[in-house]
N, C-alpha and C positions, 0 to 999 in steps of 0.2 A: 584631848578626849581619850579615856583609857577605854577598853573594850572589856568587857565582864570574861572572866575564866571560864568560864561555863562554854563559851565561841571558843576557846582555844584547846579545848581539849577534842578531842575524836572520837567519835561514838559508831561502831558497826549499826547501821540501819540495813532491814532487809534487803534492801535494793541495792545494798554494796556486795553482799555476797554471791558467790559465781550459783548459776541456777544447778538446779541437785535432781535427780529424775525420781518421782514419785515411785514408790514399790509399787510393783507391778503385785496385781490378784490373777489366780485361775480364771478362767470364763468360765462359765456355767456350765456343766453338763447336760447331756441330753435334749440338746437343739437338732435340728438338721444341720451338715455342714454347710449348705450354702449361705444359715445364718452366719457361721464364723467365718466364713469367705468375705460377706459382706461387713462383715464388721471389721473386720481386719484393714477393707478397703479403706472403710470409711474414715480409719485413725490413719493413713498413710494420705491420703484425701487432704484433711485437715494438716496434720506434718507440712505436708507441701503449699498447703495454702500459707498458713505462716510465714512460710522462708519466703514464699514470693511477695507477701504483703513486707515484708523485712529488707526486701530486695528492691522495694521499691515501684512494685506490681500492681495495680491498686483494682482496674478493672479486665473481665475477662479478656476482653478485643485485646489485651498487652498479651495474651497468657497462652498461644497456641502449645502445641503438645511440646514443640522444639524446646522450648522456654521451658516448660513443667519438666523435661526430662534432663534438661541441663542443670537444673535445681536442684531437680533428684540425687543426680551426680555430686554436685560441690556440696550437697549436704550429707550425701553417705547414706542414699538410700536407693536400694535396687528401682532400678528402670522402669514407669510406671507405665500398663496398658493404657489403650486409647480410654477401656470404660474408665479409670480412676481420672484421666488428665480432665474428662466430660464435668467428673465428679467435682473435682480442684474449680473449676470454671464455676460449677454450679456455687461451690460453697463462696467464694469470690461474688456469684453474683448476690444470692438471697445474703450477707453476712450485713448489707445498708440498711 
């Protein structure tokens, strides 16, 4: 049984190349800062919810702060407050 050339050749598909970080845009001006506090939170929130769903983390009861801060760490990302780790749980719980 021969196999068609078309299988033997190698084709880059998206999911073969290593991920690339989106260009970052300004944020808007003229908010209050607590909105860019909170927004800020909220992308560092989600960050860490990833890595721990990546990690194997699936619900919050896995995910106390100890956990969220050790992620933080092996992923390179400064130490998160209790509000953000609340936050991480949260996004872990509503994400079903």
């Amino acid at each position: 049984m021969s196999v068609p050339t078309a299988a033997l050749t190698h084709q880059t598909l998206p999911i073969d190349l290593p991920p690339t970080a989106l260009r970052k845009r300004a944020l808007p001006a003229g908010r209050p800062r607590e909105w860019y506090v909170t927004h800020n939170r909220r992308l560092k929130a989600m960050r860490l919810a990833i890595a721990l769903l990546d990690a194997g983390v699936y619900v919050p009861s896995q995910a106390p702060n100890r956990t969220i801060r050790s992620t933080a760490e092996r992923v390179g990302i400064h130490p998160p407050s209790d509000t953000t780790c609340h936050m991480v749980r949260a996004f872990m719980r509503y994400s079903r």
